[in-house]
Steps between C-alpha positions, in 0.01 A plus 500: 500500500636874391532714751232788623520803286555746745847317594671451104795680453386641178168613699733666776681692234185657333308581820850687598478703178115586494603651868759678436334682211235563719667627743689718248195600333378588811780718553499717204158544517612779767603687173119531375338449858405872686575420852402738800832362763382583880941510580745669329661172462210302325596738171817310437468272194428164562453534838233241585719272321828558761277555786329180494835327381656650772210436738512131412889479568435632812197277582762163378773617743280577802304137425909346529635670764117386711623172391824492584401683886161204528707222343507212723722182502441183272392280799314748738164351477643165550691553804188629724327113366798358654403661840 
């Protein structure tokens, strides 16, 4: 049996490409787009596009180091059975 769509390497690759246009697209659509920014800041080109990149970097890191600070050992669980 062939494997699901969503998982072929040649699948992966287009799905990558319609995104990225998208998101490029949706980025130079600030040339035609009238926005009314609230900041100063929200005028800068692109800046949803860094902002959320940036927010998401920021949301991966904080989600690691939480990790790394809850992370238990491998047999924790098991040694409070053995009790």
């Amino acid at each position: 049996m062939s494997d699901p769509w969503l998982v072929r390497p040649r699948t992966l690759r287009l799905l990558w490409r319609a995104f990225i246009v998208v998101l490029v697209l949706t980025v130079l659509a600030e040339v035609v787009v009238r926005r009314a920014p609230h900041f100063e800041i929200e005028g800068v080109f692109g800046f949803g596009a860094w902002f959320g990149f940036l927010a998401c970097a920021v949301l991966i890191l904080g989600a690691k180091a939480l990790g790394a600070l809850l992370k238990r050992p491998e047999g924790y669980y098991d040694e409070a059975a053995d009790d």
